[in-house]
MIDRENLO-840256 format. One record per residue (C-alpha): residue number from 0; x, y, z. Coordinates in Angstrom, 1 decimal. Layout:
N
<node num="NUM" x="X" y="Y" z="Z"/>
...
END
This chain:
294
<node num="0" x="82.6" y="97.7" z="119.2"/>
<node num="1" x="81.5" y="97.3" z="115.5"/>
<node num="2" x="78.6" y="98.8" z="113.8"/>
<node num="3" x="77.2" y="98.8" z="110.5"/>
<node num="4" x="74.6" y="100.9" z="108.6"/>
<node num="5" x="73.1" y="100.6" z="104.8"/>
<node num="6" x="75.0" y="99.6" z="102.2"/>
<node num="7" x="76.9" y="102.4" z="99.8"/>
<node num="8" x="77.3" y="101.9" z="96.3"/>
<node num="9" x="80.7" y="101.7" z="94.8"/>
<node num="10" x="82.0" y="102.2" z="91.2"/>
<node num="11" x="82.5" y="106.1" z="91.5"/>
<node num="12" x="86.3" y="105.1" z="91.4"/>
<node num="13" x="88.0" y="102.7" z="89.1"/>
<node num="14" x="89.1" y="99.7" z="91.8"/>
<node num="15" x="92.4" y="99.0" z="89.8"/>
<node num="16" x="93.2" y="103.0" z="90.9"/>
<node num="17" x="93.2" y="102.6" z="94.6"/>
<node num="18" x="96.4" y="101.4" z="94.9"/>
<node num="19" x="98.7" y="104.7" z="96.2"/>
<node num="20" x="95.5" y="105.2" z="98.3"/>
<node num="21" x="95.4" y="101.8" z="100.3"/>
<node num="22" x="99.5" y="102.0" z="100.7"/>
<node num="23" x="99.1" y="105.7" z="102.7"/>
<node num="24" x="95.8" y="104.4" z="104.5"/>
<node num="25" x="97.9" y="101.1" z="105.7"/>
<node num="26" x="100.7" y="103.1" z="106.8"/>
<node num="27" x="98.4" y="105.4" z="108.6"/>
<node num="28" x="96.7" y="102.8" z="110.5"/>
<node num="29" x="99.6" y="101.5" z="112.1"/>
<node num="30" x="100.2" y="104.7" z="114.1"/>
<node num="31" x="97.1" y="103.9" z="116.3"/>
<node num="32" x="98.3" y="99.8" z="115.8"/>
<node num="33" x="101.3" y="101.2" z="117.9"/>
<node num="34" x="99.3" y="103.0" z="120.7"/>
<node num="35" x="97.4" y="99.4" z="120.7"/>
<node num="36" x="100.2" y="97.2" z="121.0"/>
<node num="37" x="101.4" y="98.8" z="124.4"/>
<node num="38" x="97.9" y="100.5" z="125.4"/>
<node num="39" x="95.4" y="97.7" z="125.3"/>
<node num="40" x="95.3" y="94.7" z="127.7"/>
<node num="41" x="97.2" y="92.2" z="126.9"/>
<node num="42" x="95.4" y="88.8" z="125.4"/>
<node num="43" x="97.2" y="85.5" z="124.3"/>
<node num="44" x="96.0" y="85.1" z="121.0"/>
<node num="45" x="97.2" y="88.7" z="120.3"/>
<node num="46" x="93.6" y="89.4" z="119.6"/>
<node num="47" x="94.5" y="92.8" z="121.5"/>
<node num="48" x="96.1" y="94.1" z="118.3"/>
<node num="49" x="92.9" y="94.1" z="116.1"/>
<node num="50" x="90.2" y="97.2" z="115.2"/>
<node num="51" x="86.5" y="97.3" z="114.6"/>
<node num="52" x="84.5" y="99.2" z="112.4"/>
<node num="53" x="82.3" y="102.1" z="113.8"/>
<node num="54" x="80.2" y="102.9" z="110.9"/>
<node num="55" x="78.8" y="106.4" z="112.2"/>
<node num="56" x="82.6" y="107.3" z="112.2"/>
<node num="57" x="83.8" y="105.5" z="108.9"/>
<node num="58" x="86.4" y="104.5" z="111.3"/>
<node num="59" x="88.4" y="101.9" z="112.7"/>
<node num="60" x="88.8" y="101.7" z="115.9"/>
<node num="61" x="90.6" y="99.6" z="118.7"/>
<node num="62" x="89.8" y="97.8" z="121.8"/>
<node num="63" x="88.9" y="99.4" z="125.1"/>
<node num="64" x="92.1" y="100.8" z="127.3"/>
<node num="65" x="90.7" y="101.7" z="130.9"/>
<node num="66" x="92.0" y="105.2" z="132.2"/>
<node num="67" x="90.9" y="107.5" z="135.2"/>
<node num="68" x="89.3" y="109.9" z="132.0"/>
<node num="69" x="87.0" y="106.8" z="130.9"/>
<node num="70" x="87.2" y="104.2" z="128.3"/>
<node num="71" x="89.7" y="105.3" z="125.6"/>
<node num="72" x="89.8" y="104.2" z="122.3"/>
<node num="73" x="92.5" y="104.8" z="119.7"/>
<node num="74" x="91.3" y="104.8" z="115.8"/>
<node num="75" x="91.3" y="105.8" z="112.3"/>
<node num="76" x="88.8" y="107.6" z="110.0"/>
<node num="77" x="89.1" y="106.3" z="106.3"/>
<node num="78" x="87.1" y="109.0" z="104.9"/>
<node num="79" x="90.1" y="111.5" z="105.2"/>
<node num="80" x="92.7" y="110.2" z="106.7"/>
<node num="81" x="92.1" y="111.2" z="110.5"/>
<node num="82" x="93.6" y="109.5" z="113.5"/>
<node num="83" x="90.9" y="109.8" z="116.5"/>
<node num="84" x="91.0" y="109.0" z="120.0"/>
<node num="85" x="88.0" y="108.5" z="121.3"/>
<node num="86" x="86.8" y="108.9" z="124.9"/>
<node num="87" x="83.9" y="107.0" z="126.2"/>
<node num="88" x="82.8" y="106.0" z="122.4"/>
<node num="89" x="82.8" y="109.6" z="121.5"/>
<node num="90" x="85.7" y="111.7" z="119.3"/>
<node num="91" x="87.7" y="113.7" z="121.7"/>
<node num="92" x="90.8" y="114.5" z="119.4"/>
<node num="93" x="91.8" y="114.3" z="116.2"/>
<node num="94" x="94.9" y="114.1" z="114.3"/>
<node num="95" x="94.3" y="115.1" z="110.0"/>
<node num="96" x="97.2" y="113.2" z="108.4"/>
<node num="97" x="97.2" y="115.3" z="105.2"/>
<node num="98" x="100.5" y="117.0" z="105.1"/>
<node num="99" x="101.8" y="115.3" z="108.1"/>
<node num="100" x="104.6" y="112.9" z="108.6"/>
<node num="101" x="104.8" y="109.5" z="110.7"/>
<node num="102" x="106.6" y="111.5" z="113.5"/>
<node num="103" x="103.9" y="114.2" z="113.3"/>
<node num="104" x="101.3" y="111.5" z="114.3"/>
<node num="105" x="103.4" y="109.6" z="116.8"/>
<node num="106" x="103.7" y="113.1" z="118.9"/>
<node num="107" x="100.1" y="113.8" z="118.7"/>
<node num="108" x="99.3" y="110.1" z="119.8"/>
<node num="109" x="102.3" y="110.6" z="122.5"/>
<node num="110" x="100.7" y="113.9" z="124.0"/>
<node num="111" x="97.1" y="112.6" z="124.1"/>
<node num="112" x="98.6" y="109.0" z="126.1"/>
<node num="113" x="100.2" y="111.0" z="128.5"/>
<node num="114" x="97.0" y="113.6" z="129.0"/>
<node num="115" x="95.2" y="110.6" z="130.1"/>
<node num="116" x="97.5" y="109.4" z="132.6"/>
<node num="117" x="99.1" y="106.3" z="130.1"/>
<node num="118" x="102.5" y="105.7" z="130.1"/>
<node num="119" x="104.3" y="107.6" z="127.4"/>
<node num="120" x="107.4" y="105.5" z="127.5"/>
<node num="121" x="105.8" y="102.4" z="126.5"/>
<node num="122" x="104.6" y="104.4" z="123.3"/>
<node num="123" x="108.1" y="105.7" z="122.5"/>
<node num="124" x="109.3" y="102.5" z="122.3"/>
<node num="125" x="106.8" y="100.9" z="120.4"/>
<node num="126" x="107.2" y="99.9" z="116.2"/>
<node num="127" x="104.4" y="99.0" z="113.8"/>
<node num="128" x="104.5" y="95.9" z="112.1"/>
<node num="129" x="106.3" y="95.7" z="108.8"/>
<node num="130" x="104.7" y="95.4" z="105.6"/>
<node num="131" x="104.8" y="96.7" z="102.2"/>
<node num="132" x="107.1" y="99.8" z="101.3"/>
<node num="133" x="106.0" y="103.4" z="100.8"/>
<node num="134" x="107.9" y="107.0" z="101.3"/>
<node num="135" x="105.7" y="108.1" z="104.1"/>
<node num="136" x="107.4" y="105.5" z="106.6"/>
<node num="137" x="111.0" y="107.3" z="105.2"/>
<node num="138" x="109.4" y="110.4" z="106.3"/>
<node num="139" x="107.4" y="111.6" z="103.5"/>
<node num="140" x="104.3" y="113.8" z="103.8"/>
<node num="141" x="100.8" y="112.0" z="103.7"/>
<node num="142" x="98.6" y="113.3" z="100.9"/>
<node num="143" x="95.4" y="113.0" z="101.5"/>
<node num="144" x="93.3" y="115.6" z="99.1"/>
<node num="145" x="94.7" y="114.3" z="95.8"/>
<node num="146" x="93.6" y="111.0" z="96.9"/>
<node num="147" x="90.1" y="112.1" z="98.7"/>
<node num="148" x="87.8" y="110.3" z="96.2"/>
<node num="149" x="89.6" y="107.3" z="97.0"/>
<node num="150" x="89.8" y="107.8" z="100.4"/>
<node num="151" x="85.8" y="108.3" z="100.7"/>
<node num="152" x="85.2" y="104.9" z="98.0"/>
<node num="153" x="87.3" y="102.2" z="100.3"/>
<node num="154" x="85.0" y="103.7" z="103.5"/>
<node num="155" x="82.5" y="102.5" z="101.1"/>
<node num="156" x="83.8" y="99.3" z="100.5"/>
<node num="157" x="84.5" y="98.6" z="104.4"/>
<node num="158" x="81.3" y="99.8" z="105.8"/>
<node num="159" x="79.9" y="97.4" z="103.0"/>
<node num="160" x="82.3" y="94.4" z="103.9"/>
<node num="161" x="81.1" y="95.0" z="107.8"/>
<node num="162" x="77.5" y="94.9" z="106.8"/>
<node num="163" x="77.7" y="91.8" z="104.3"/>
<node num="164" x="79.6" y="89.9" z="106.9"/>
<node num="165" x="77.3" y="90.8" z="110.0"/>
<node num="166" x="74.9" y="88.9" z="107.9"/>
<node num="167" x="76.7" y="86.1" z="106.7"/>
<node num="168" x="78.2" y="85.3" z="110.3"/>
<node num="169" x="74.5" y="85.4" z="111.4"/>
<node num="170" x="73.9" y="82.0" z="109.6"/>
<node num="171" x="76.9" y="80.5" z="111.6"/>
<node num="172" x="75.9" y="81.3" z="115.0"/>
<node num="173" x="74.4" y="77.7" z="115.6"/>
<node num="174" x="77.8" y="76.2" z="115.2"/>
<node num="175" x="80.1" y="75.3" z="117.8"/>
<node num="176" x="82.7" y="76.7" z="118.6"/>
<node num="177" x="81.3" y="78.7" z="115.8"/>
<node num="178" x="82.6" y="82.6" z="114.3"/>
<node num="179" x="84.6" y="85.1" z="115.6"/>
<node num="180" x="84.0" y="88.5" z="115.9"/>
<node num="181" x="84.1" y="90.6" z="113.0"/>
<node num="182" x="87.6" y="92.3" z="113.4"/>
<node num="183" x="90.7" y="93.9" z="111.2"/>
<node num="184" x="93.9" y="93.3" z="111.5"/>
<node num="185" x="96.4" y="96.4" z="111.1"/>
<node num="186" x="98.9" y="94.1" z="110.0"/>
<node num="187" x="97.0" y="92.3" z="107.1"/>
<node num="188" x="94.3" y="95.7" z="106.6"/>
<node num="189" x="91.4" y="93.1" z="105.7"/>
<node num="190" x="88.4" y="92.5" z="108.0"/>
<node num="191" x="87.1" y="88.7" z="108.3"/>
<node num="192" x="85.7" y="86.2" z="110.2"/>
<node num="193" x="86.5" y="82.7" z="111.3"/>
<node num="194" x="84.3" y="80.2" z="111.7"/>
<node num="195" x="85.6" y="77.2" z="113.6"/>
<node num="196" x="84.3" y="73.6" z="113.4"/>
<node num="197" x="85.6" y="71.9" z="116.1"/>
<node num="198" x="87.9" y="72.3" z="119.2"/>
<node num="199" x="91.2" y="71.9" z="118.7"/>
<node num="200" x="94.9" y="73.0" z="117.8"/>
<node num="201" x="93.8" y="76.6" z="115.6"/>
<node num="202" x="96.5" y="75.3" z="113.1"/>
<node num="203" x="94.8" y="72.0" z="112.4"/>
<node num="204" x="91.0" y="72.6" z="113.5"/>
<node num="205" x="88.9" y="72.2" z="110.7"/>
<node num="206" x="87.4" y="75.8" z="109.9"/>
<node num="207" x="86.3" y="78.4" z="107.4"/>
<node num="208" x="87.0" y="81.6" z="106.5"/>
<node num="209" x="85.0" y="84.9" z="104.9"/>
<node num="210" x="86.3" y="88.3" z="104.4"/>
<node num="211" x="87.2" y="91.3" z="102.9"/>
<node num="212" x="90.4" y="92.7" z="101.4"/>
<node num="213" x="91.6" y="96.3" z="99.9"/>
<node num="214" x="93.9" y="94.8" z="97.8"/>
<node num="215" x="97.4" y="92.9" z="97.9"/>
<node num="216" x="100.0" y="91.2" z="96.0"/>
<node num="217" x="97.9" y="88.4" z="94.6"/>
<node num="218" x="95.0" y="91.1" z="93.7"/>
<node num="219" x="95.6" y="94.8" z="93.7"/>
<node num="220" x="92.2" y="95.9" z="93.4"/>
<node num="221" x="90.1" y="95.5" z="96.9"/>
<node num="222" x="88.5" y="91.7" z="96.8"/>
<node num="223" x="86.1" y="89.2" z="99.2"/>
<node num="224" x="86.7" y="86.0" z="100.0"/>
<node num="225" x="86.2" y="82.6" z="100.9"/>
<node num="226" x="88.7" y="79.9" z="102.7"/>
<node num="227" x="88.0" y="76.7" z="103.6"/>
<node num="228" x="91.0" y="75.5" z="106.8"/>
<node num="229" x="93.5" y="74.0" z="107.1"/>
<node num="230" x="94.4" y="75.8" z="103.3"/>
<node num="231" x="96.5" y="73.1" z="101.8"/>
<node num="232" x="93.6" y="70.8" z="100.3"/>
<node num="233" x="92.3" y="71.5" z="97.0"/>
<node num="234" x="89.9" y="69.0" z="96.2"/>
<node num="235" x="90.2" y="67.6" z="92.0"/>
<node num="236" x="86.6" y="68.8" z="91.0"/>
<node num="237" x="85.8" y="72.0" z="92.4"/>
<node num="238" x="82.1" y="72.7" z="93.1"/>
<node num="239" x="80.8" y="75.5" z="90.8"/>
<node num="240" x="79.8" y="79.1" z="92.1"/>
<node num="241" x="76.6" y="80.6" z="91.5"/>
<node num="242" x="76.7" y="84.3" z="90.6"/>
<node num="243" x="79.6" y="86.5" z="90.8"/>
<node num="244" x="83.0" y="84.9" z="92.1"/>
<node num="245" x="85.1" y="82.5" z="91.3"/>
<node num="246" x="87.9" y="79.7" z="92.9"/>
<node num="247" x="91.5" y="81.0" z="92.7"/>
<node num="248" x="94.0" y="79.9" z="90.6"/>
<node num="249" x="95.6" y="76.8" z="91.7"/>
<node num="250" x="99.1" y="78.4" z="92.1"/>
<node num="251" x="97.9" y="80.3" z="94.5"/>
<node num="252" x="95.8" y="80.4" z="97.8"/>
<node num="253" x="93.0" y="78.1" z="98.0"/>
<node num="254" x="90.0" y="79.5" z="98.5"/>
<node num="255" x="87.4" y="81.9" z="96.6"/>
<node num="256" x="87.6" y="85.7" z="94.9"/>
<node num="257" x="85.4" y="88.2" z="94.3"/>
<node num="258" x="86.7" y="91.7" z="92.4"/>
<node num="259" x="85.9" y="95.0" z="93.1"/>
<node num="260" x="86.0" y="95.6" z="89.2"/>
<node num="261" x="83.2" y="92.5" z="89.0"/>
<node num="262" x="81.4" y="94.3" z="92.1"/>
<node num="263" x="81.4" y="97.6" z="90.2"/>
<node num="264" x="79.6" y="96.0" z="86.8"/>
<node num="265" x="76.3" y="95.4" z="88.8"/>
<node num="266" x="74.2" y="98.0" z="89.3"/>
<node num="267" x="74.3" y="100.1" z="92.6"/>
<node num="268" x="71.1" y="98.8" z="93.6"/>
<node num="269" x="72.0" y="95.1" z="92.9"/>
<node num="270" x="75.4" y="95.5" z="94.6"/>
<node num="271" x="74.2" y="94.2" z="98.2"/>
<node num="272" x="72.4" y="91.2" z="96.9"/>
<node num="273" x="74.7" y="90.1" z="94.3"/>
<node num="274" x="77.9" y="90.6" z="97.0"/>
<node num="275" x="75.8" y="88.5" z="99.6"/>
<node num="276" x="74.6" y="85.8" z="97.8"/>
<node num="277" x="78.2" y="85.5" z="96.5"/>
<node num="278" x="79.2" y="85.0" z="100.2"/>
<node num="279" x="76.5" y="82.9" z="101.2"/>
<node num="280" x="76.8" y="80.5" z="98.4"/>
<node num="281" x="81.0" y="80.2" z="98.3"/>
<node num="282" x="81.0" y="80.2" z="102.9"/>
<node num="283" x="79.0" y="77.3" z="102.4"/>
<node num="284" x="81.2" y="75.6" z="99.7"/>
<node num="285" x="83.9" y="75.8" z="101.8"/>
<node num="286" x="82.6" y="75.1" z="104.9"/>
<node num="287" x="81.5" y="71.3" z="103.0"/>
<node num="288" x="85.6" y="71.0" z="102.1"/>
<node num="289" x="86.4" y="71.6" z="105.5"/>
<node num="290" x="84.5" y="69.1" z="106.9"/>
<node num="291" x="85.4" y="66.6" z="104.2"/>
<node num="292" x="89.2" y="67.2" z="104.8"/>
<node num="293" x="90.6" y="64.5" z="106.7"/>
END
């Protein structure tokens, strides 16, 4: 399930400060990752493991899992920091993560399994996937209220991301086989789509690529994007990009950037339109290099 409502306005908090905030959100989201892995069916292509956004709770949350109690969902609330299980598409349980530890969660999520009749022992044995460092996985507290402003600013930024890409994955439905679903990975925290050209091997099929990102080792700050696949050609004249945006470096990924910090110079009312025609124009660019590749 994914839902989207009106675009929010973001600025209130400098982008390049959201750092500390992302790390404790990503580490948070893997505790429902883990009920996930072992809760939801099985699927091939792993696509099992992946959350959608519910905009009416500023949440992520995770497939269906099928109990006697109804359809369960396990998620996340960005706003603060809350872990949800969801019954039925509505909150029946929450877990606050401010001043709670990893274990803290992982026996809330272990006493709400076994309540509906899901196997604890599969959850006890269940890790999250690794990825970058932060004292909360060493047993830290989380703290959530020093960091609630930027909490509430990177719901902003994914309920935006959600929206902009409903729209932009619109244009591509013609296309066969055509775009995913709009879905985030716990392991990589950004929400994209994939828009696939033609059948095929996924590691050689010509496609393209459009998302969002809170921020990483090639960009701290949160970022969208544009990739054309497979990654690896760079064609010698680059086409230029109307608007906001711009190609990345060459020693890096191939594809296109936008900033939050370049975001946050329009005004909030231009935000929307200048994000999505930013989108619109550099999809396009590299959906014209993937079919070009050889």
């Amino acid at each position: 399930m994914t839902e989207s409502a009106a675009w929010r306005p973001v600025g209130a908090v400098d982008p390049l400060t959201l750092v500390e905030a992302r790390n404790q959100a990503h580490h948070a989201l893997q505790l429902p990752a883990m009920a996930a892995t072992v809760f939801v069916p099985f699927r091939e292509d792993y696509s099992h493991l992946n959350f959608g956004w519910v905009d009416r709770f500023s949440a992520f949350t995770s497939h269906d899992i099928p109990t006697t109690s109804g359809t369960v969902q396990f998620g996340i609330r960005l706003a603060d920091l809350t872990l949800l299980l969801l019954v039925d598409n509505d909150i029946q349980s929450m877990c606050p993560m401010h001043g709670k530890t990893n274990s803290d969660a992982k026996a809330w999520l272990l006493a709400e399994a076994e309540k509906l009749g899901l196997d604890g022992e599969k959850f006890t044995a269940a890790s999250h996937s690794k990825i970058p460092a932060h004292p909360v996985a060493d047993g830290a507290l989380y703290d959530v209220a020093a960091h609630a402003q930027a909490m509430a600013e990177f719901c902003n930024y994914y309920g935006n991301a959600n929206l902009i890409l409903e729209a932009v994955r619109a244009t591509y439905l013609n296309i066969h086989p055509g775009p995913n679903e709009i879905r985030m990975w716990p392991h990589h925290f950004d929400i994209a789509v994939l828009v696939t050209l033609e059948e095929g091997d996924p590691e050689t099929a010509k496609a393209f690529g459009f998302g969002f990102e809170p921020g990483d080792s090639s960009c701290e700050q949160p970022y969208f994007y544009t990739y054309p696949w497979p990654r690896s050609q760079r064609p010698e004249i680059l086409p230029a990009l109307t608007g906001l945006g711009q190609w990345t470096p060459a020693d890096t990924w191939f594809g296109t950037l936008l900033a939050g910090e370049d975001i946050c110079k329009v005004t909030a009312d231009q935000q929307q339109a200048a994000v999505d025609a930013y989108l619109r124009d550099a999809a396009e660019h590299c959906r014209v290099i993937a079919i070009n590749h050889p």
